[in-house]
N, C-alpha and C positions, 0 to 999 in steps of 0.2 A: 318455259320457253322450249321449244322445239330442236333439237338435232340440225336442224336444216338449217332453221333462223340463226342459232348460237356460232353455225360454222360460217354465215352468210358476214355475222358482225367480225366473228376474229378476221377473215379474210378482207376487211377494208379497214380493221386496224394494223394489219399487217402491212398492207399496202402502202398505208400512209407511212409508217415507218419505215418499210425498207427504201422509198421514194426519200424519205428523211434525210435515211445515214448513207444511203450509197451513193445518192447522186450530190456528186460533187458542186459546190457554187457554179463553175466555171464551163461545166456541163451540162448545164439547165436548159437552156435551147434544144441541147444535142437530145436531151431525154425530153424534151417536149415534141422532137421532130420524131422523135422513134416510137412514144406513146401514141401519137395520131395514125403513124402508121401502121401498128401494129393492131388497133382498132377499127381500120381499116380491114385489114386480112381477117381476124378474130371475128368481128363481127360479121363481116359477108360468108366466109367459110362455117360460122353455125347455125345461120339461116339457112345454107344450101341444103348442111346434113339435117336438121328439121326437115324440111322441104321434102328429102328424099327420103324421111322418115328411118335414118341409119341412128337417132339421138332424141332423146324427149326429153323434156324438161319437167316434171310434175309438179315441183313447188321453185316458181320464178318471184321474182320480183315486179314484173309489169305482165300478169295475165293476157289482159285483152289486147295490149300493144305489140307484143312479139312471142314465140313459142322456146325463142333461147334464152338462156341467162346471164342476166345484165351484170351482175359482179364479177362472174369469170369473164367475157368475153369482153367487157367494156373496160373492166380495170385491174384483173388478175394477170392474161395473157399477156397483157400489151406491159405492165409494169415488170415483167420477167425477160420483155423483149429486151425494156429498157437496160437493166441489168445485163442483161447475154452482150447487150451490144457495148454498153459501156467499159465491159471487162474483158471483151473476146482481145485474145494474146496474139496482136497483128504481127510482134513483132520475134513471136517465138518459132521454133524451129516447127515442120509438119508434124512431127508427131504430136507436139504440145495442142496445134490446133486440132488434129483427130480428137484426140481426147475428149477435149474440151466441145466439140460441136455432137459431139457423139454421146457423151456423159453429163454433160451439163442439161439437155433435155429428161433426162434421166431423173430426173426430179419427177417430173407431173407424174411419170406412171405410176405409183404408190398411190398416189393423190388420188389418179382416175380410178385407180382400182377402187380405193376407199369410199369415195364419192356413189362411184355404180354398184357396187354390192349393198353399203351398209345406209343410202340416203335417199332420199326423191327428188334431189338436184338434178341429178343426170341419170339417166337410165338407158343404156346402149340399146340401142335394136337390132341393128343388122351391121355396126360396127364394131368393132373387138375394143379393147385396153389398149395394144399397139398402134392403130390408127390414132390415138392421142399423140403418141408419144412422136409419128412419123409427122404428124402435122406439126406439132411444137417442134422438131428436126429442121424441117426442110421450111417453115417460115420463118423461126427465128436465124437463122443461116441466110436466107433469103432478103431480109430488114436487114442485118449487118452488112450485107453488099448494098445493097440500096444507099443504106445510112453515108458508110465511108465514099463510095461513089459521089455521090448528093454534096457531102459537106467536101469532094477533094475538088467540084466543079465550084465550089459554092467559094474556097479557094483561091482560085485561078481566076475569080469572076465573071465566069461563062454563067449562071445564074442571077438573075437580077431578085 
């Protein structure tokens, strides 16, 4: 088996487990409203970078269907959103949240480095390492306002 394929399985056995243990009973909704969102963003924003040929994908999961890949952007991103959004510390002081919206994206960049140097998942073109890291930034920070907005209407029952 392949480098690619091997990282493609642990990555949706991981998925499945951290969707397991972190998401609370009680927060199921909440992680199902953040995962479609977050698939939403993740999937549209890696068509574009395909599109503008900043990102290639050489070994995907659906070839002739799309030029991104379907694990990261359909179930990796959006399950990290879930997690950011479920544990972001609404009710700690600013610097707690600095931290955390700043460090907690902090993750992927290891990953993207690993992924674009040593795999044929992803292969940067005219994007750097850091553009991972500033788009995982600024959407999952972006979904967590969404989220808490969303469910404080959702609330008040101004949403039906």
């Amino acid at each position: 088996m392949s480098l690619e394929r091997m990282i493609l399985i642990i990555t949706w056995v991981s998925i499945v487990l951290l969707l397991l243990l972190l998401v609370p009973k009680d927060k199921r909704r909440d992680a199902f409203f953040i995962f479609l969102t977050g698939q939403v963003i993740s999937w549209s924003v890696s068509h574009i970078f395909v599109e503008l040929q900043w990102l290639e994908n050489p070994i995907r999961e659906f070839n002739k269907a799309s030029g991104s890949n379907f694990t990261f952007n359909y179930a990796l991103y959006p399950t990290f959103h879930v997690i950011y959004c479920l544990y972001f510390p609404r009710k700690k002081n600013l610097w707690t949240k600095l931290v955390y919206i700043f460090l907690f994206p902090a993750i992927f960049a290891p990953f993207f480095y690993f992924i674009d140097k040593y795999t044929d998942l992803m292969q940067l073109t005219k994007a750097k390492w850091y553009t991972g890291y500033l788009l995982i930034l600024t959407s999952s920070y972006g979904i967590q306002k969404y989220y808490h907005w969303f469910f404080n209407k959702l609330r008040q029952g101004a949403v039906y």
